[in-house]
C-alpha positions in Angstrom: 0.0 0.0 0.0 1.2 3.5 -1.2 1.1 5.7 1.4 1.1 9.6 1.9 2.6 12.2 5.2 1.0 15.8 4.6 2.8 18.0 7.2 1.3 21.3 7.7 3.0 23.8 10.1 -0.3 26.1 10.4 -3.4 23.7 10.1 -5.9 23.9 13.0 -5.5 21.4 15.6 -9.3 21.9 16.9 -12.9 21.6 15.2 -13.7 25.1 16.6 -11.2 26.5 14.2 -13.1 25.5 11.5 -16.2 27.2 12.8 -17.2 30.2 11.2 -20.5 32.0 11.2 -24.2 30.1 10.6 -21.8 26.7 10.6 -19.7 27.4 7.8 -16.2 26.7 7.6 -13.4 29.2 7.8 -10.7 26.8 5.7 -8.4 29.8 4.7 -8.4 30.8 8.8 -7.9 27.4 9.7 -4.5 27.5 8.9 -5.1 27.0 4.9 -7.4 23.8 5.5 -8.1 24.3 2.0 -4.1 23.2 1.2 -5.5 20.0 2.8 -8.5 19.3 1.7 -7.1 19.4 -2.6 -4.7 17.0 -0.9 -7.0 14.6 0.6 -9.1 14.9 -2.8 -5.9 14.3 -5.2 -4.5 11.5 -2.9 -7.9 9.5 -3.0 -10.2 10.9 -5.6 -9.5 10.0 -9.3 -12.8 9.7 -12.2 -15.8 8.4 -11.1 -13.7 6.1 -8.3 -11.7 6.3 -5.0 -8.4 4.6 -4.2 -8.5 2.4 -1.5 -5.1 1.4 -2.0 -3.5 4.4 -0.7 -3.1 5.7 3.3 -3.0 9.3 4.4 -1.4 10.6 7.4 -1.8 14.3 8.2 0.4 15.7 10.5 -1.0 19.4 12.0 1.0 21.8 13.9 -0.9 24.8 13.7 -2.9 26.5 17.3 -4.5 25.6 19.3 -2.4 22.4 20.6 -0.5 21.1 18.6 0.5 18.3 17.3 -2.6 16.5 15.8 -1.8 13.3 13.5 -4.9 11.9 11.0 -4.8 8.7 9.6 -7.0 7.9 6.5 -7.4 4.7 4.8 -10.2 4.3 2.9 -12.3 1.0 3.5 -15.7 0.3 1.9 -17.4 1.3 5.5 -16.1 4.9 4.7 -18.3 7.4 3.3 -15.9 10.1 1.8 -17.2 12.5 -0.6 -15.4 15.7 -2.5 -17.8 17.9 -1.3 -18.0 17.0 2.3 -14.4 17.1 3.4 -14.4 20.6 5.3 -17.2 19.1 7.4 -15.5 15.9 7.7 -12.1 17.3 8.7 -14.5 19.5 11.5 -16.0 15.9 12.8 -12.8 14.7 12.7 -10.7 17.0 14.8 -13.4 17.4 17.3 -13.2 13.6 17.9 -10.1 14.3 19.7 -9.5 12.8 22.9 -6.4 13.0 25.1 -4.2 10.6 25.5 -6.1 8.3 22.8 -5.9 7.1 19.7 -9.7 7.2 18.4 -10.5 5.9 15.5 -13.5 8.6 13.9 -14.7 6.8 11.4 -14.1 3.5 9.9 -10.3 3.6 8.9 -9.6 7.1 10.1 -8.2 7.7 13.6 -7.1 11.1 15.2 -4.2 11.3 18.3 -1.2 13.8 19.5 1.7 12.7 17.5 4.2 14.9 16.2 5.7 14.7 12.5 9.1 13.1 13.6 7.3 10.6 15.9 5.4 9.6 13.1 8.4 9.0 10.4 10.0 7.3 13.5 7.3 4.6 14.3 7.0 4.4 10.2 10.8 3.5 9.3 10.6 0.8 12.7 8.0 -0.5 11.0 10.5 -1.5 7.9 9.0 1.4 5.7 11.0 3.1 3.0 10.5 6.9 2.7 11.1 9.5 0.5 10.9 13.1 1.1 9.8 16.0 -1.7 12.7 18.2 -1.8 13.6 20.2 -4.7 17.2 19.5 -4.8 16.4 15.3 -4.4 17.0 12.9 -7.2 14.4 12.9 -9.6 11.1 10.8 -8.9 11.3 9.2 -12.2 14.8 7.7 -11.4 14.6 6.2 -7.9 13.8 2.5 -7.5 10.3 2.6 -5.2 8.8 -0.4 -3.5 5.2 -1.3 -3.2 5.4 0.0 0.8 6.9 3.0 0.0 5.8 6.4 1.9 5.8 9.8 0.1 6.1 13.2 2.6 4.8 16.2 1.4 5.2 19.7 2.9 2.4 22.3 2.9 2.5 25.9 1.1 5.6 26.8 3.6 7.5 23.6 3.1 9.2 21.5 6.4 10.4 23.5 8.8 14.3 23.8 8.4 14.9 22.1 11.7 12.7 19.1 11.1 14.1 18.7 7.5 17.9 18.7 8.1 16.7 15.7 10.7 14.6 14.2 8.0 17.0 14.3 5.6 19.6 11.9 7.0 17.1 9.4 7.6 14.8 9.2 4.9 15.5 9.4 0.7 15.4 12.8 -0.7 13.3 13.0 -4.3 12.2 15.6 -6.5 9.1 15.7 -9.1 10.7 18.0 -11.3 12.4 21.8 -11.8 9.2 23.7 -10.9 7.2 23.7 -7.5 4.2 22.3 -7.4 1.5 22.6 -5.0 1.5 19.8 -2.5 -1.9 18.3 -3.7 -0.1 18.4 -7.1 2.8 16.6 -6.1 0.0 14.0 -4.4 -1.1 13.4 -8.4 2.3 12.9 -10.0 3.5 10.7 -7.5 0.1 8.6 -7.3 0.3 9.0 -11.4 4.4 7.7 -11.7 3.4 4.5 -9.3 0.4 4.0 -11.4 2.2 3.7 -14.5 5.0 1.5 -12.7 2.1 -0.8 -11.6 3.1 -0.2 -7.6 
């Protein structure tokens, strides 16, 4: 199973951020929510279907207590629709219980993890990963495995800090000379292990 790490430095880590007046959502106050939702929809979403052979983990560390960590895999008890995912992202967040790891809906759990814990538990757990990183070798020349795991900064990028760290334990790649926007970089990395039949 492919499998996905959205880190976002400003996402909001409560429902209530999400809130704006009437019950609509405030994505662009929320830390640009909207970054994540085109990436949930270009990790999953393709023409008239949805990839269940994907995971998602999004990594928040934007107010009001950080860190949050979502994990999305979609299984056929999971009703996930384009539209909806503001709303869903709301339910989601205000799931949240200390200390826990509550799984929200079938296949999608929220807890306090932070981004290094995560790549941590993920390369203990034999996992290969590559980070987008301008300067990496090119996508379209590494060798990728079937369990490989693709991270992918938000509009700001990974913090310097947590990227130097990353860098020496994970694979640097690049998608090409020009920047992309992450939920862009979701598509061409979902598209190169479609046509390598990962």
């Amino acid at each position: 199973m492919r499998t996905f790490i959205y880190f976002s430095n400003s996402a909001a880590t409560s429902g209530k951020a999400l809130s704006g007046n009437k019950g609509s959502l405030e994505l662009m106050k929320a830390g640009r929510m909207d970054i994540v939702i085109h990436v949930i929809i270009n990790t999953f979403f393709i023409s008239h279907d949805i990839r269940d052979d994907v995971k998602l983990h999004l990594v928040f560390h934007g107010p009001p207590d950080p860190p949050r960590h979502i994990e999305i895999n979609i299984t056929p008890e999971m009703s996930l629709s384009k539209k909806d995912i503001g709303t869903f992202l709301k339910k989601v967040l205000y799931k949240y219980r200390e200390g826990e790891n509550t799984e929200v809906f079938p296949g999608c759990f929220i807890e306090k993890k932070s981004f290094l814990n995560l790549v941590d538990d993920l390369l203990g757990g034999g996992k290969e990963i590559f980070v987008m990183d301008k300067k990496g070798e090119s996508l379209r020349n590494v060798k990728i495995s079937e369990d490989s795991v693709f991270v992918i900064g938000d509009h700001n990028g990974i913090p310097k800090k947590e990227l130097k760290r990353l860098k020496k334990m994970v694979t640097p790649v690049s998608v090409g000379p020009k920047t992309y926007f992450a939920s862009q970089v979701a598509t061409i990395i979902n598209n190169e292990l479609d046509v390598r039949g990962i």
